[in-house]
C-alpha positions, 0 to 999 in steps of 0.5 A, a space after each residue: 613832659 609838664 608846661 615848663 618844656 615848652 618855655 625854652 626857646 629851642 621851641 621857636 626854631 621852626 618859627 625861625 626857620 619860618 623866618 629865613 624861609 619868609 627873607 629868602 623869598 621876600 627879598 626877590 621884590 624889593 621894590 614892594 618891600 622897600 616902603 614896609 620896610 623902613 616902616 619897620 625901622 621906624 617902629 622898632 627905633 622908637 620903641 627902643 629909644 622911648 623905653 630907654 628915656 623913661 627907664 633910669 634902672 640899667 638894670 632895667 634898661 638893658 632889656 631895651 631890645 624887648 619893646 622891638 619884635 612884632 608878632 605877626 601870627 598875634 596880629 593876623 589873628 586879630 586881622 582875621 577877626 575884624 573881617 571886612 573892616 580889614 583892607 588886603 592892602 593893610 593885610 600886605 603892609 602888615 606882612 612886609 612889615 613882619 619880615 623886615 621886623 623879623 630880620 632886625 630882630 635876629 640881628 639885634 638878637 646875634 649882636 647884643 645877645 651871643 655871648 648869652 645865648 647857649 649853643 642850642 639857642 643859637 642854632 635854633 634861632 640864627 642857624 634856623 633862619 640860615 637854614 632857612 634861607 638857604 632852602 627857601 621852600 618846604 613841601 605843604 608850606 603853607 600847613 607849615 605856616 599855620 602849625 608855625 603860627 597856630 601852635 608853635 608860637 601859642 605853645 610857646 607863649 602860653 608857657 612863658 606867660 602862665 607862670 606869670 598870671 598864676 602866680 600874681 599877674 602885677 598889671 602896673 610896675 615901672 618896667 611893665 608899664 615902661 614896655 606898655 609906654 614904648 610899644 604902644 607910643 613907639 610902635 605909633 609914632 614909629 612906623 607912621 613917621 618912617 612911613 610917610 618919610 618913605 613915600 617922599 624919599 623912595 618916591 612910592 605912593 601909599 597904598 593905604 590910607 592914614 587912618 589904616 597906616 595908623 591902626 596897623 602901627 598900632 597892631 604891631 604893638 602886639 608882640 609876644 613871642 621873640 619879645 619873650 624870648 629876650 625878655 628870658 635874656 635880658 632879666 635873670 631876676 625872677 620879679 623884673 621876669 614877670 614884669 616884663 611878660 605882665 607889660 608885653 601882655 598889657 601892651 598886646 591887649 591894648 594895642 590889638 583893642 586901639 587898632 581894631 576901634 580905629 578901623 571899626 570907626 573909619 569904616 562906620 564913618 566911610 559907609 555912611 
């Protein structure tokens, strides 16, 4: 079994099992949910629509739906290590945020993508999450999450991205650079946007203050895993392939790296 295995998308199903499993039981609080939420919209939209206003190549453009996902186990990795600079209630944000995020993305994934993916494909992603959803609970849950998001996910990405740095890494190309642009400035502007219009139309208060709703825009920046997996759907070409992951790679580091010097920074500023 070589490393090759592991880069199909079968590989996800019990990430998206995960995911039906997380929608079945976020969705009995809506009204906590509700704010992150729209949030996500925000932060998928706009990443959407900056991506297709700087890509005149159709060919190029048709991977839109790739600056869309966030991966939340990225994101609490780098979480995790920032420690204390990290609120629990950026911490909950966040994690609503991933589920609806989550949720969009397979419906973007059933809409745009059926007629591409194989029979395998789909059961492992749409029937997985309705698997999912239907059970609701697993025994030992929690040791599923962390070999969900501690091996599945890393497994997979690795796989899909090693080929890429190994064979000549192109760090700026117009579409790599395109999904950089799109994460980075959609993902921002995004969720930032939604959410402050949020608290206005759904008359919820923020429980998190500006500086830390901008830097956990920003980690949402990082996603890699479903980003892979449509990037895998959209490009059949082996050089816009590697574009792509190249951009979403770029894309994650930068974003983890803008995010964490925020929160560092407000945090230096408040303890003085």
């Amino acid at each position: 079994m070589n490393l090759e295995t592991f880069a199909h998308s079968e590989v996800l199903a019990p990430f998206f099992f995960l995911i039906g499993m997380q929608l079945r039981n976020e969705t009995t609080h809506i009204k906590q949910i509700l704010l992150p939420s729209f949030a996500a919209l925000g932060g998928m939209v706009f990443p959407a629509v900056i991506f297709l206003s700087i890509t005149s190549d159709p060919v190029i453009s048709n991977g839109w739906p790739l600056v869309m996902p966030t991966d939340i186990a990225l994101v609490m990795l780098v979480l995790l290590a920032l420690g204390k600079c990290v609120s629990v209630e950026l911490k909950s944000f966040l994690l609503a945020l991933a589920v609806a995020d989550d949720l969009l993305s397979i419906l973007v994934l059933a809409g745009k993508y059926s007629g591409s993916l194989k029979l395998t494909e789909v059961l492992a992603s749409i029937g997985a999450v309705l698997l999912g959803a239907l059970i609701g609970k697993v025994p030992l849950e929690k040791l599923f999450i962390n070999f969900v998001n501690f091996i599945i996910l890393p497994v997979y990405v690795v796989a899909n991205i090693y080929p890429t740095i190994t064979e000549g890494l192109e760090l700026s190309s117009s579409l790599g650079n395109s999904v950089v642009i799109a994460r980075l400035f959609g993902k921002v502007i995004g969720i930032t946007l939604f959410a402050l219009l949020g608290v206005k139309l759904f008359k919820q208060p923020l429980a998190l203050k500006k500086s830390e709703l901008v830097a956990g825009s920003a980690f949402a920046g990082m996603g890699l895993a479903v980003s892979i997996m449509i990037a895998n759907l959209s490009y059949e070409n082996d050089s816009l392939l590697n574009q792509a992951k190249a951009g979403l790679l770029v894309a994650a580091v930068i974003s983890a790296a803008v995010g964490s010097l925020i929160l560092i920074i407000t945090n230096r500023s408040n303890s003085k």
